[in-house]
N, C-alpha and C positions, 0 to 999 in steps of 0.2 A: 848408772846408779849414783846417789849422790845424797850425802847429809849434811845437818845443818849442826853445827857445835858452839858449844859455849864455850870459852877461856879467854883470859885476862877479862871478865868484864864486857866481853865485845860477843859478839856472833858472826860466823864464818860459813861459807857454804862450800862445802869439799868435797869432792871426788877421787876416787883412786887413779893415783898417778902422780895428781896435783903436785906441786911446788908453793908451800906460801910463806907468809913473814908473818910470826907475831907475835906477840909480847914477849919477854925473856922468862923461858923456863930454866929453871935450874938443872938442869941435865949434859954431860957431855954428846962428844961430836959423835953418832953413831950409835947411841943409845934407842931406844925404842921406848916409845911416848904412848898410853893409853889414854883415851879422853871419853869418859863415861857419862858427862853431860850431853846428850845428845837430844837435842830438838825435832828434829824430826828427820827420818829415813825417807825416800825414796828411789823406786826401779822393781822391773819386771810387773809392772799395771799394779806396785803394792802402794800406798803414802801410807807412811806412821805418823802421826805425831804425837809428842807426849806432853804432858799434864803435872807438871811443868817438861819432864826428861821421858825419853821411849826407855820401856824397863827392858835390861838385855842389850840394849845394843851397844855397842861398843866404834870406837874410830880406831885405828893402827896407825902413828905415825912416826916417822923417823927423823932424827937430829939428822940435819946438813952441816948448818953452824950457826958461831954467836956473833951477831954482827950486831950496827948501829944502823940505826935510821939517817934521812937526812938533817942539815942541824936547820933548825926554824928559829928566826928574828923575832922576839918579841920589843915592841918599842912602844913606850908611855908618855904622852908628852899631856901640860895644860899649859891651853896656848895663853899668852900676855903674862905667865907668871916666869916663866923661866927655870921650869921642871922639863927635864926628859930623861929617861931612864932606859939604858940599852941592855938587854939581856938575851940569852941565848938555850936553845935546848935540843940535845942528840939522844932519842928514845932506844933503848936497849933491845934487839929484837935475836927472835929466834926462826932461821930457817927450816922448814919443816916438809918434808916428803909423805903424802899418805901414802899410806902400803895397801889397807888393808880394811873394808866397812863392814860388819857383821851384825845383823838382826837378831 
């Protein structure tokens, strides 16, 4: 069984068990996470999908912890003028264990 979830803006496809990374919730370590935008369900010969969200179904998933991404180089240069610009960016993420998919 496995569903597809909306949050931060992104979509994710999850399974119970799972381990993933993703945007930083505001939640401590060990808290439990409801995620009620659900895209679509599937398992046991059923597919939902919702219009835009499947009504009812729900994800369960649990804080691991808050960590950071890796940090990514951003670099600007134009060439012949003697412009470059170095900067840098470490995205805030959240560890996240499903528990639990419900229809």
């Amino acid at each position: 069984m496995y569903a597809v979830i909306k949050t931060g803006s992104k979509q994710h496809k999850v399974s119970e068990g799972e381990v993933l990374s993703i945007e930083k919730l505001t939640a401590e370590k060990g808290t439990e996470v409801v995620f009620d935008e659900v895209l679509m369900v599937s398992g046991d010969n059923i597919v939902k999908i919702g219009k835009p969200f499947v009504e009812g179904a729900k994800v369960f998933g649990q804080v691991i912890e808050q960590t950071k991404g890796p940090k990514i180089q951003v670099f600007k240069k134009k060439r012949r003028k003697g412009y470059h610009k170095k900067t840098g960016h470490r995205q805030e993420l959240t560890s996240m264990k499903i528990t639990k998919i419900a229809i």
